[in-house]
Gaussian input, Z-matrix of N, CA and C with variables (Angstrom, degrees):
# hf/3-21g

backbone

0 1
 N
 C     1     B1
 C     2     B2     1     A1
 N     3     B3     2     A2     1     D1
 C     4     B4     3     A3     2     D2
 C     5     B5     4     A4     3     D3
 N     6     B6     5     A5     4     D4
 C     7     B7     6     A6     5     D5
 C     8     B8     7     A7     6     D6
 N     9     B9     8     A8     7     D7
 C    10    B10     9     A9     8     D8
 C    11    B11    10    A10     9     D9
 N    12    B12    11    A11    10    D10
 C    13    B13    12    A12    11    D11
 C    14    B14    13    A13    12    D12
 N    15    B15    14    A14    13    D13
 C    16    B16    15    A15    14    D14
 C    17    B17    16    A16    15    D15
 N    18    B18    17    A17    16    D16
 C    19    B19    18    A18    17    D17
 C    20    B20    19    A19    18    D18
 N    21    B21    20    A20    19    D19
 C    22    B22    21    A21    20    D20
 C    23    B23    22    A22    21    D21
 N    24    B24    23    A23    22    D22
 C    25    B25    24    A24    23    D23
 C    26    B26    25    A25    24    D24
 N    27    B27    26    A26    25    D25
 C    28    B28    27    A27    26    D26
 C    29    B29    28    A28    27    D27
 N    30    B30    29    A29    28    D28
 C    31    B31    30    A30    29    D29
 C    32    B32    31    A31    30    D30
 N    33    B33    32    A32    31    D31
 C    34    B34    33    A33    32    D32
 C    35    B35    34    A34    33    D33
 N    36    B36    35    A35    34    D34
 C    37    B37    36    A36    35    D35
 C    38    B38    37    A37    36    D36
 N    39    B39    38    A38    37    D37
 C    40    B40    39    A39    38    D38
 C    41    B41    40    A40    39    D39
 N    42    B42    41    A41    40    D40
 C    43    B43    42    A42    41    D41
 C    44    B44    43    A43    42    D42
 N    45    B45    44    A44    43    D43
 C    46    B46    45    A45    44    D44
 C    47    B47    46    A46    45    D45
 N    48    B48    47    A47    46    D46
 C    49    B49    48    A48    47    D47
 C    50    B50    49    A49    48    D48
 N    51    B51    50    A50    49    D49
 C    52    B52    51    A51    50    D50
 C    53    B53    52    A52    51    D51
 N    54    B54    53    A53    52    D52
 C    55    B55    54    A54    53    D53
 C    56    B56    55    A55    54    D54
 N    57    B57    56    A56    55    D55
 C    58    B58    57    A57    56    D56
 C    59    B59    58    A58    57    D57
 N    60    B60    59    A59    58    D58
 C    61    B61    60    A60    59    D59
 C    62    B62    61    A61    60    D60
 N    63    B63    62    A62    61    D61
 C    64    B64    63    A63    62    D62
 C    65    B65    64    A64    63    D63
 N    66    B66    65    A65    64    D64
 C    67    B67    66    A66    65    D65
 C    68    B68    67    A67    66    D66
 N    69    B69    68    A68    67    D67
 C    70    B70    69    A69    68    D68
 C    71    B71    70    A70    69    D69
 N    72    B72    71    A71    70    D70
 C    73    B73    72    A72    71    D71
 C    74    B74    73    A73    72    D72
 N    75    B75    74    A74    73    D73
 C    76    B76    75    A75    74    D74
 C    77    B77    76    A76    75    D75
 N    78    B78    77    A77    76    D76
 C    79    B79    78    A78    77    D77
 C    80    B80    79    A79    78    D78
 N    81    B81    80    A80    79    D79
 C    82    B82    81    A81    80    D80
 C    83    B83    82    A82    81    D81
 N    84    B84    83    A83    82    D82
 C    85    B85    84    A84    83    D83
 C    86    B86    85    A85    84    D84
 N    87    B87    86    A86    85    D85
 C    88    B88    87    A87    86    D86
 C    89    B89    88    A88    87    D87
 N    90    B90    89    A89    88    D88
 C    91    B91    90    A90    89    D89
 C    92    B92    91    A91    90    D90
 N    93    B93    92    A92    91    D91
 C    94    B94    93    A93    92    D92
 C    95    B95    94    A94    93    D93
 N    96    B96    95    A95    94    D94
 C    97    B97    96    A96    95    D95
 C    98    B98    97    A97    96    D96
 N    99    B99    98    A98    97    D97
 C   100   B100    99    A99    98    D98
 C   101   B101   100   A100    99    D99
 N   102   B102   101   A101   100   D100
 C   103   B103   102   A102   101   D101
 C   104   B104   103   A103   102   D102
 N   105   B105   104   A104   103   D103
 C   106   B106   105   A105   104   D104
 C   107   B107   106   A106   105   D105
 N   108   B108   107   A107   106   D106
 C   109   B109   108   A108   107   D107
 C   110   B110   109   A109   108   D108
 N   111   B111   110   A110   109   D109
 C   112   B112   111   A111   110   D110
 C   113   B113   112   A112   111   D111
 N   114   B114   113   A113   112   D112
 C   115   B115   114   A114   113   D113
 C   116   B116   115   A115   114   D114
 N   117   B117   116   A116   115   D115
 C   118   B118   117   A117   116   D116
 C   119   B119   118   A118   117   D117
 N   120   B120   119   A119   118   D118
 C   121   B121   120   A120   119   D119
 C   122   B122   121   A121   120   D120
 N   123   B123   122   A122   121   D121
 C   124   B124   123   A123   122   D122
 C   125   B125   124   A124   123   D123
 N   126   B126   125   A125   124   D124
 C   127   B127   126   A126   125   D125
 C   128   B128   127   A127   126   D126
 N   129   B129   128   A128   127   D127
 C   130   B130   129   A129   128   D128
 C   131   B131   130   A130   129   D129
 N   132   B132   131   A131   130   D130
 C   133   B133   132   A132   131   D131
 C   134   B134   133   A133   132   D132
 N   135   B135   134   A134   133   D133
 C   136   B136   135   A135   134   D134
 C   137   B137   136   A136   135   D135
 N   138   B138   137   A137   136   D136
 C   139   B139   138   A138   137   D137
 C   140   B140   139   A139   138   D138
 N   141   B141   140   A140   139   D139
 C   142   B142   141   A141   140   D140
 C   143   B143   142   A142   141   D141
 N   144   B144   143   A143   142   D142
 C   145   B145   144   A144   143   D143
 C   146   B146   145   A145   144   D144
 N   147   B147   146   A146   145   D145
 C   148   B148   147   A147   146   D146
 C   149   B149   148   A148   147   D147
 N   150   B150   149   A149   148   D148
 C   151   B151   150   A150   149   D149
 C   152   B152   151   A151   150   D150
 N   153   B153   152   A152   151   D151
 C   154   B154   153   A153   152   D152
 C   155   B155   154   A154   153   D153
 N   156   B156   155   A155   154   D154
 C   157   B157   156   A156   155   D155
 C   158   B158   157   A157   156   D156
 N   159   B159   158   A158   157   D157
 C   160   B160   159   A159   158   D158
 C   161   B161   160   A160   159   D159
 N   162   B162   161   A161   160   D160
 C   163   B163   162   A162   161   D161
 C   164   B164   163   A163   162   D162

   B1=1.4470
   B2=1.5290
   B3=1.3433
   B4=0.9286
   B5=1.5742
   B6=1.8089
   B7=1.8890
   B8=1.7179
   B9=1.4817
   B10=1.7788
   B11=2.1644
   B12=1.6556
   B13=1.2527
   B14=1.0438
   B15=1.3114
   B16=1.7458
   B17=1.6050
   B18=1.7562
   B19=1.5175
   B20=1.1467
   B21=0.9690
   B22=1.9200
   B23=1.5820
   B24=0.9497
   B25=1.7127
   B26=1.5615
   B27=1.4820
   B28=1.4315
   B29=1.7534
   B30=1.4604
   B31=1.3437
   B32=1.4160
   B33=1.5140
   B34=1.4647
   B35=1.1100
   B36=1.5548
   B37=1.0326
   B38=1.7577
   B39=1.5935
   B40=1.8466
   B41=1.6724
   B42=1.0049
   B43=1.0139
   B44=2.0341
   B45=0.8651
   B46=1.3598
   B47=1.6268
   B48=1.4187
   B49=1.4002
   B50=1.2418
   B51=1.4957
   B52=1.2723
   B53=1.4055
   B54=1.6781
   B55=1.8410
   B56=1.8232
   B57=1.5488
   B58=1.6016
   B59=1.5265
   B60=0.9209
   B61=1.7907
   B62=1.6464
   B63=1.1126
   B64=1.5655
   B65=1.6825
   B66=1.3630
   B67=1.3349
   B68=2.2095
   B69=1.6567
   B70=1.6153
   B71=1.3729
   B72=1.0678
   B73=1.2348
   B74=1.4437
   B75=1.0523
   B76=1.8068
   B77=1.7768
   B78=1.3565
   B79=1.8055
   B80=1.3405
   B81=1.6077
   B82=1.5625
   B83=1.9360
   B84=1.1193
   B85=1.1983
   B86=1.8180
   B87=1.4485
   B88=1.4543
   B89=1.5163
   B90=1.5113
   B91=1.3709
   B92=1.8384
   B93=1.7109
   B94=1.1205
   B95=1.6942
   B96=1.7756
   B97=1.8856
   B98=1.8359
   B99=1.4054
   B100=1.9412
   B101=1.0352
   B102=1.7109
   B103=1.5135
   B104=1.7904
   B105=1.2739
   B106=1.0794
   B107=1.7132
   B108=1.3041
   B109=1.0699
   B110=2.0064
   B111=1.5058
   B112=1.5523
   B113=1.7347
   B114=1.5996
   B115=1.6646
   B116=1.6014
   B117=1.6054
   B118=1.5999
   B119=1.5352
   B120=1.3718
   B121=1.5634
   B122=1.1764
   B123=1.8446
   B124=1.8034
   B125=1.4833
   B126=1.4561
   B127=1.4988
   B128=1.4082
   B129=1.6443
   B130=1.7102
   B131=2.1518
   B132=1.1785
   B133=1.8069
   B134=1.7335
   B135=0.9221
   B136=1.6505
   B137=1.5572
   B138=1.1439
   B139=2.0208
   B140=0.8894
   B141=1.6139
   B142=1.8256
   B143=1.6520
   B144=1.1141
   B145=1.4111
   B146=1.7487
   B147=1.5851
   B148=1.2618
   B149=1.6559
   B150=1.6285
   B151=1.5801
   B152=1.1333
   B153=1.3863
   B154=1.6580
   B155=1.7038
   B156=1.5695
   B157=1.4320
   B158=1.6980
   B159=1.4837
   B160=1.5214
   B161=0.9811
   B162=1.5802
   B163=1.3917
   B164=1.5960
   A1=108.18
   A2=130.65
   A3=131.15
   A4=101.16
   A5=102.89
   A6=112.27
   A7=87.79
   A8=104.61
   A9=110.48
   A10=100.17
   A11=114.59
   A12=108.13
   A13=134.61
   A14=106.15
   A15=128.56
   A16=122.04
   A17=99.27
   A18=92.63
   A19=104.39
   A20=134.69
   A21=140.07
   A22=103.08
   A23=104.27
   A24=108.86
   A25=123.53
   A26=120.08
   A27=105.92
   A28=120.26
   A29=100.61
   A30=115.00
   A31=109.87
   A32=83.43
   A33=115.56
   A34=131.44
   A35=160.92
   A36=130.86
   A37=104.81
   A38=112.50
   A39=121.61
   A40=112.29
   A41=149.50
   A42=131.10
   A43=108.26
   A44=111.46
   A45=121.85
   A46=117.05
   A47=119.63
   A48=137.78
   A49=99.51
   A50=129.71
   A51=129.83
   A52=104.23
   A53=105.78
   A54=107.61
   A55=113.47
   A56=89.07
   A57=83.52
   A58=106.28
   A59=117.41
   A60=120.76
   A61=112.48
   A62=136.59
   A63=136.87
   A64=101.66
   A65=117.20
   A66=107.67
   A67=78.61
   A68=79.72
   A69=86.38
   A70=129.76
   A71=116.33
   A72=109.29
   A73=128.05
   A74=111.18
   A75=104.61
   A76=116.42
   A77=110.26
   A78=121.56
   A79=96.80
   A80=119.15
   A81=146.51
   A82=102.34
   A83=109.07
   A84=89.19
   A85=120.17
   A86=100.05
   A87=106.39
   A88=101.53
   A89=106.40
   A90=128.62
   A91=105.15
   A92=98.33
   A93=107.73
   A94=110.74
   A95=107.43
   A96=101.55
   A97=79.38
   A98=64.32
   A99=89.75
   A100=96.15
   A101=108.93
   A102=116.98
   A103=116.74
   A104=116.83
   A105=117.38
   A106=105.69
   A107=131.00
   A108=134.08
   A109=104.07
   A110=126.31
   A111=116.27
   A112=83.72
   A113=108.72
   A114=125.26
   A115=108.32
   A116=86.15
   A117=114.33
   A118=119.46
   A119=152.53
   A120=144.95
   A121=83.25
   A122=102.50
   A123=134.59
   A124=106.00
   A125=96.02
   A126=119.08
   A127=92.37
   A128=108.77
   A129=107.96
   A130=86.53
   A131=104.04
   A132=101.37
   A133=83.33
   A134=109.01
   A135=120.59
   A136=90.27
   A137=110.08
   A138=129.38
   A139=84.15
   A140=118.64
   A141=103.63
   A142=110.09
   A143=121.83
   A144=147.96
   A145=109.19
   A146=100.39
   A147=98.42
   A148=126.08
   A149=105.17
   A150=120.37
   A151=94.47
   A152=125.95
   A153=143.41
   A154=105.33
   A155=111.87
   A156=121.58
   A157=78.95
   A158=105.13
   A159=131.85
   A160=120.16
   A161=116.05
   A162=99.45
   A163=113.09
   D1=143.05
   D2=175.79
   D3=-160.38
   D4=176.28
   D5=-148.89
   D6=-115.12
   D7=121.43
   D8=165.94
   D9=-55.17
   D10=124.16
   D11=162.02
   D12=-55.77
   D13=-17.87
   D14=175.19
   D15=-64.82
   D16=-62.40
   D17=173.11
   D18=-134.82
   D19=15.90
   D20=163.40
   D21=82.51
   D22=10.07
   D23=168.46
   D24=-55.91
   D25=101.03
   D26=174.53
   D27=-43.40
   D28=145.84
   D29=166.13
   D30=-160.16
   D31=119.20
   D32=161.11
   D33=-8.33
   D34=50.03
   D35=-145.98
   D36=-126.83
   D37=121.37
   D38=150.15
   D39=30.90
   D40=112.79
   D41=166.96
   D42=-77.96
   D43=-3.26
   D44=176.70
   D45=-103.24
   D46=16.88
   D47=-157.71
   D48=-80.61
   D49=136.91
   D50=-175.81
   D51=-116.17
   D52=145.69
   D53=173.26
   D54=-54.20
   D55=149.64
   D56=-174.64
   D57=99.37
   D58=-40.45
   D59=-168.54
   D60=-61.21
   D61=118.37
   D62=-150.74
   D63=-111.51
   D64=141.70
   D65=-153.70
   D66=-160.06
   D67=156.85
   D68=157.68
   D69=-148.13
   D70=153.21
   D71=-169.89
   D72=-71.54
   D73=143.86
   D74=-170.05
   D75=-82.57
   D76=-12.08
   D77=-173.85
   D78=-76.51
   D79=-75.53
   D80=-150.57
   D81=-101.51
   D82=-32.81
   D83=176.04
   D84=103.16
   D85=-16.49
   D86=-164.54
   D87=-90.87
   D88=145.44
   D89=-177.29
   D90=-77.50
   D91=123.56
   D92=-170.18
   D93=-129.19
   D94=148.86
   D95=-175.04
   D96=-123.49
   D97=164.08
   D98=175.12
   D99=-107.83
   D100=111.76
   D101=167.57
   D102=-114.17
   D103=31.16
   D104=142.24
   D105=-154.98
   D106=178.12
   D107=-163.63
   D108=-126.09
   D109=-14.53
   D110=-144.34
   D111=179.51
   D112=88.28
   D113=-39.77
   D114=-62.37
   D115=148.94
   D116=148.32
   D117=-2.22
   D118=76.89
   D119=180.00
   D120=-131.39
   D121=128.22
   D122=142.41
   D123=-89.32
   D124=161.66
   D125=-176.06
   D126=-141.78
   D127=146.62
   D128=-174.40
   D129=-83.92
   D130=178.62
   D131=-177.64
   D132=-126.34
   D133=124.72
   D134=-170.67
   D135=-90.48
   D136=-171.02
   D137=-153.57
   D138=-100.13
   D139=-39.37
   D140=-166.22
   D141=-71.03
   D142=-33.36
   D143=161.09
   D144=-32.08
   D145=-78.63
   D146=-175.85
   D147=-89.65
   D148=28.83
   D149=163.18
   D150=-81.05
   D151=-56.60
   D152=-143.84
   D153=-65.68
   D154=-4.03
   D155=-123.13
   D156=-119.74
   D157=-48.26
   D158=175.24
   D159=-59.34
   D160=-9.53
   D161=178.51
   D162=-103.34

């Protein structure tokens, strides 16, 4: 289980969930990565992020 940074909304997350793994939140909507695994921490992936992503 872990807290969206956005709106602190629990979400559910895999206990087998690997860093890197991109997920979203079901409250707010915002696109979220798992940047640690032990505990559970999301990071929102900002625009500038997912341009970088596009290339």
């Amino acid at each position: 289980m872990a807290h969206c940074p956005e709106c602190e909304a629990v979400i559910e997350v895999e206990d087998d969930v690997e860093e890197g793994a991109k997920l979203d939140c079901p409250d707010c909507g915002a696109e979220l990565e798992v940047v640690n695994t032990n505990p559970v921490e999301l990071d929102v992936i900002s625009d500038e992020e997912k341009e970088d992503e596009a290339w």
